[in-house]
N, C-alpha and C positions, 0 to 999 in steps of 0.2 A: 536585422540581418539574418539572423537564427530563423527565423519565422521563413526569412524568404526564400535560402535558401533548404529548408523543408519542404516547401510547396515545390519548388523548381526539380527537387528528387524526387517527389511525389508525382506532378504530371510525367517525369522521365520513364519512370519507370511504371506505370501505367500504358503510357505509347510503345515501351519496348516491350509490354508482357502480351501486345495487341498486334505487335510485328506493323505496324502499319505508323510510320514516322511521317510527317508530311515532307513532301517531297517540293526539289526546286525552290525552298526559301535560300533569301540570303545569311549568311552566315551568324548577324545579328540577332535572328528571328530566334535560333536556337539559345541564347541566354550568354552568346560569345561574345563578347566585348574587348574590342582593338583598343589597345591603351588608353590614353585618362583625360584626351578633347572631346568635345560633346559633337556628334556629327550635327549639319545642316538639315535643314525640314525634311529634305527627298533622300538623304547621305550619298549624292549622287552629284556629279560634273556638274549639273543644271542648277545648281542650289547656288551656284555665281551667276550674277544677274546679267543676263543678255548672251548668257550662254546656252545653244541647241544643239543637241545630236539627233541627228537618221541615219535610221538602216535600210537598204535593201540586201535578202536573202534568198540565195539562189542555191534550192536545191533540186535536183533535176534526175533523174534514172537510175541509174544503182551508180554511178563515177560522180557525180558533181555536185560538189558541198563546199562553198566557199559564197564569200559575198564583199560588200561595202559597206565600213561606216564613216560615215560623216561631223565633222566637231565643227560647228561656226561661232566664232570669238562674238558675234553680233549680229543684227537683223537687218544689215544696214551692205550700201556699199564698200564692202571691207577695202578694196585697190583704192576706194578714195581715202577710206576712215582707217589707213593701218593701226594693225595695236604691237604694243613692245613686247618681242620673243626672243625666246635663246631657245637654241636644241643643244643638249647636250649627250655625249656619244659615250653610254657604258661599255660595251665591246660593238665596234665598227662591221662587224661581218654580218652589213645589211643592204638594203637599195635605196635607202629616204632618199628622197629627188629633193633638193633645195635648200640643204643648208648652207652653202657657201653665201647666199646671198643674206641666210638670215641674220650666221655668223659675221657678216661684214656690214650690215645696215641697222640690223637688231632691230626689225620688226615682221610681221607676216602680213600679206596682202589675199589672200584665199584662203576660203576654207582648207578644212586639215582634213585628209582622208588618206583611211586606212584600208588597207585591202589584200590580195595576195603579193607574192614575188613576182610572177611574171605578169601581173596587173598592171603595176606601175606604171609603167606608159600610157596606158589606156588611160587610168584617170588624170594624169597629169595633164593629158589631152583634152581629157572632159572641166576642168578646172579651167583649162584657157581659157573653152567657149563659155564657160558661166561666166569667167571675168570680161570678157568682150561682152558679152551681151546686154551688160548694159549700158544706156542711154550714155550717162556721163562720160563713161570710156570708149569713146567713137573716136577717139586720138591716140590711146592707146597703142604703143608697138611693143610692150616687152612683159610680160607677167610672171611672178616667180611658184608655180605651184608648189607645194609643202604635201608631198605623199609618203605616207611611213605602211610600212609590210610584215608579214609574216611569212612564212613559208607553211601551208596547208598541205603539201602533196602527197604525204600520207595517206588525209581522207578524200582527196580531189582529184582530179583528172588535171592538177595545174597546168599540163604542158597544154591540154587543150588551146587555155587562154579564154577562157567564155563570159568574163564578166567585158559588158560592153559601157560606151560611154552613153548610154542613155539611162542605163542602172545607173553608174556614177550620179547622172543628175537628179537619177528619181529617191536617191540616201540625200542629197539635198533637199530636195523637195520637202520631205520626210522630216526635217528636223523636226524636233519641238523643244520645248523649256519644262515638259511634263518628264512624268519618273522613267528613266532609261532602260531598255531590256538587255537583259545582259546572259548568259550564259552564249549557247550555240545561236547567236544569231549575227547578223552584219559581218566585220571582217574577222569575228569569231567563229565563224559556220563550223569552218572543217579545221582547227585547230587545236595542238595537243598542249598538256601542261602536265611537268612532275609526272608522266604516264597515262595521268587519267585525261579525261575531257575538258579542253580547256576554252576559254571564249572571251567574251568581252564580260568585265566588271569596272565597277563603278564604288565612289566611295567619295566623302567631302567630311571636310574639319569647318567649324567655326569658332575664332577666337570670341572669348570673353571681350566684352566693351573696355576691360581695362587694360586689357591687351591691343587694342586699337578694333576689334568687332570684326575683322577680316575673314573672309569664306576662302577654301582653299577647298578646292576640286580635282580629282582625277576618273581619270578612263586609262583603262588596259585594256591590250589585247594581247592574250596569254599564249604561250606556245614553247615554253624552254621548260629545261629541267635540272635537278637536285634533288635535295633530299628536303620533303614537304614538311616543314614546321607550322604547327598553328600556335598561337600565343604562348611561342616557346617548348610545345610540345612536339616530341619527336614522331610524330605522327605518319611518315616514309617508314622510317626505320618499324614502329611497330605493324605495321601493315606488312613488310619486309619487301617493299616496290620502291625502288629510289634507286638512283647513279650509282653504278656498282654492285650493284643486289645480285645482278646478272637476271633481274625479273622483268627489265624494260629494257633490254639490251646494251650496247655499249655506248652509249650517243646520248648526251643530254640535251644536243644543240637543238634550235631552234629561232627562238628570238621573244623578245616584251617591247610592243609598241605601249609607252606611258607619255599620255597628255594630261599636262597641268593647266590646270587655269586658277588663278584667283583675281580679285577685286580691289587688292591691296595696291598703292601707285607703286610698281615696281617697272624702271628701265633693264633693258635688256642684259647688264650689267649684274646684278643683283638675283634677276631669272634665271639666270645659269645657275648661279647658287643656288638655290630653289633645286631647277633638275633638279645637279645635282644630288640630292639630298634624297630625292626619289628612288635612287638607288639602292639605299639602305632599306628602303621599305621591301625592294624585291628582296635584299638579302635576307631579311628577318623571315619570309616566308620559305627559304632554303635553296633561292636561284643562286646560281655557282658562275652567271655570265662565262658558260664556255667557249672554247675556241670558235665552236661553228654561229654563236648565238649574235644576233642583231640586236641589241640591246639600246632605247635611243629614246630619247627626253624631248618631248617639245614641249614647254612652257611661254605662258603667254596671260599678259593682265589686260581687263576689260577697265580700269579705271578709265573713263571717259576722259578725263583732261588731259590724258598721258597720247590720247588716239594721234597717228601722224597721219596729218594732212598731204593728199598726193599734191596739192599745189597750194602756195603759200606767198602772201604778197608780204609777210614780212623774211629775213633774212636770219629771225632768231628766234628761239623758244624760250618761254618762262615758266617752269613746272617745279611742283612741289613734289616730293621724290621721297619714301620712309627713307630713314637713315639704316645705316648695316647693325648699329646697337638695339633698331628694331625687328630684327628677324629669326634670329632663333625661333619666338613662336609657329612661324612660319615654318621654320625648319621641321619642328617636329607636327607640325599640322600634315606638312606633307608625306613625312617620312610613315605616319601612322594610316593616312589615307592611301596612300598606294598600298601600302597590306593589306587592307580590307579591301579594297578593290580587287587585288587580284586571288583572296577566300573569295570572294564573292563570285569572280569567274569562273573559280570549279564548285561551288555550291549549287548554284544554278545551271552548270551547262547537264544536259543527258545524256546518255549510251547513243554513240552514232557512227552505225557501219557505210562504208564509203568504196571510194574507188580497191577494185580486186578483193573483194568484200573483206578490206579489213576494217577490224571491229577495234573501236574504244573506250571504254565502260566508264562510265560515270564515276567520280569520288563518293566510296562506297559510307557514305553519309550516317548510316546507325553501326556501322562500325567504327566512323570518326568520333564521333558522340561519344561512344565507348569510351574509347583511350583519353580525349577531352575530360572526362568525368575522372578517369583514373587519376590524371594529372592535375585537378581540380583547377581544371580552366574554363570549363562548362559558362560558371558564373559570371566569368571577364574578371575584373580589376574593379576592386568598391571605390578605390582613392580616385576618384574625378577632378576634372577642375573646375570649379563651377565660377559662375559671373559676382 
């Protein structure tokens, strides 16, 4: 341990005596380590199986910076094959189109797509024609699109309205199960975090086999603010740019679109807990859910035997369901993947001037480094949990 972290000061300060840090890693690649679960292969949403995200991003003249991203539970007919979801609502001062119906049936039938505020119609639109279009649902007369937002107008021309419903399909299109981009791209384009440059992150837990082996995924999409803690460190405050500083003005609001996924059989019952739970992961990184902020939780399991069936010749279901004495791991699987998902959206996003050339500066990453090291969190946490 002596050894390692020797070396670990060693190449630091080498890279800092060279002024040249590598740039747009995620926040792991620095030697930062989110509490004591071992992430999944990709430490990304996709690391739960039969899970895809696509982006499209639209940046356009000196005003338009905004885009689409797209989460699909599966590869498959989702309006035939629903899977068990809960949204859950950290502060409401947002546009998500569709929870009432998910709140009342406790599952999603369409992809999940993320995009601006005055977007939402458009792709809720474009969701319909993906879900009509195919084959099977030629009978079809009601679909419940599931679009969650941010407000980008800051760096966007939003009141434009420029994202069309053929982007919507071409972030479908787009999905894959491959590693996710995340800073400034999809419905991260033109989006702010804590002041600096915020976007889309990504982050996954995997339990130990004796914890049941359960993968637990998130995606954010960053846009609110506080005061930026990283692994406990006061990191706003040393910068002196945080809520109240008077260095980012008077307004933290914005909003944190957080989607969960895991693999664990969980009903929509138990996913609420989940959210849930995802909220404390924003808290930990020093989100204050203010009055203006949209704050909103979709979760949702890909366990196959859980999928609901759009038609059904029998009249009942027989499902095997973890119990609630088996979820705390879960708990904190998610709780520590949303933190790192959403480091990871300002570790990666860059400096991006936008509509009436206002400018957003990237999180000024070797001076993070710095006060990290001061506070000797550089190295993350040695106590793991291991299999």
């Amino acid at each position: 341990m002596v050894l390692k972290s020797i070396i670990i000061s060693f190449v630091f300060l080498i890279i800092s005596a060279q002024n040249v840090l590598p740039k747009n890693h995620r926040i792991r690649d620095y030697g930062v380590k989110i509490g004591v679960l071992q992430p999944g292969a990709k430490n990304a949403i996709v690391d739960v199986r039969g899970v895809k995200v696509g982006h499209f991003t639209l940046i356009s003249g000196e005003n338009i910076r905004t885009g689409v991203t797209a989460i699909l539970p599966h590869s498959g007919n989702i309006f035939q094959e629903k899977v068990p979801a809960a949204i859950y609502i950290g502060n409401g001062f947002g546009k998500l189109t569709g929870y009432s119906q998910v709140k009342e049936l406790g599952n999603i039938e369409t992809p999940i797509i993320l995009t601006n505020t005055l977007s939402v119609p458009t792709a809720a639109d474009a969701l319909i024609d993906y879900a009509l279009s195919f084959a099977e649902n030629k009978n079809v007369f009601s679909v419940n699109p599931v679009v969650g937002e941010t407000n980008d107008g800051w760096l966007n021309d939003i009141r434009g309205r420029h994202i069309t419903k053929a982007q919507v399909l071409k972030a479908i299109e787009n999905a894959t199960a491959d590693s996710v981009q995340e800073g400034s791209v999809g419905a991260g384009t033109g989006t702010v975090c804590f002041g600096f440059k915020g976007g889309i992150g990504t982050s996954s837990r995997k339990l130990p086999e004796k914890l049941g082996g359960w993968t637990v995924g998130v995606l954010v999409q960053t846009n609110f603010g506080g005061v930026l803690q990283i692994n406990g460190a006061p990191v706003g405050v040393e910068l002196n740019k945080f809520y109240l500083s008077g260095k980012i003005g008077n307004s933290p609001d914005g909003s944190c679109m957080i989607v969960v996924a895991t693999d664990a059989p969980l009903t929509s019952r138990n996913l609420l807990r989940l959210a849930k739970r995802a909220i404390m992961g924003l808290a930990k990184t020093g989100g204050i859910g203010s009055n203006g902020s949209g704050d909103y939780v979709i979760a949702f399991s890909t366990a196959k035997e859980l999928r609901i069936p759009y038609k059904s010749k029998s009249k009942f279901r027989s499902i095997n369901v973890l119990r609630n004495d088996e979820m705390s791991p879960l708990f904190m699987a998610v709780i520590e993947a949303t933190e790192e998902a959403i480091l990871n959206s300002l570790f990666k996003a860059e400096t991006m001037t936008g509509r009436e050339g206002h400018k957003v500066e990237a999180l000024p990453v070797e001076e993070v480094l710095k006060i990290l090291k001061k506070y000797n969190v550089v190295e993350g946490k040695s106590n793991k949990v291991t299999e």
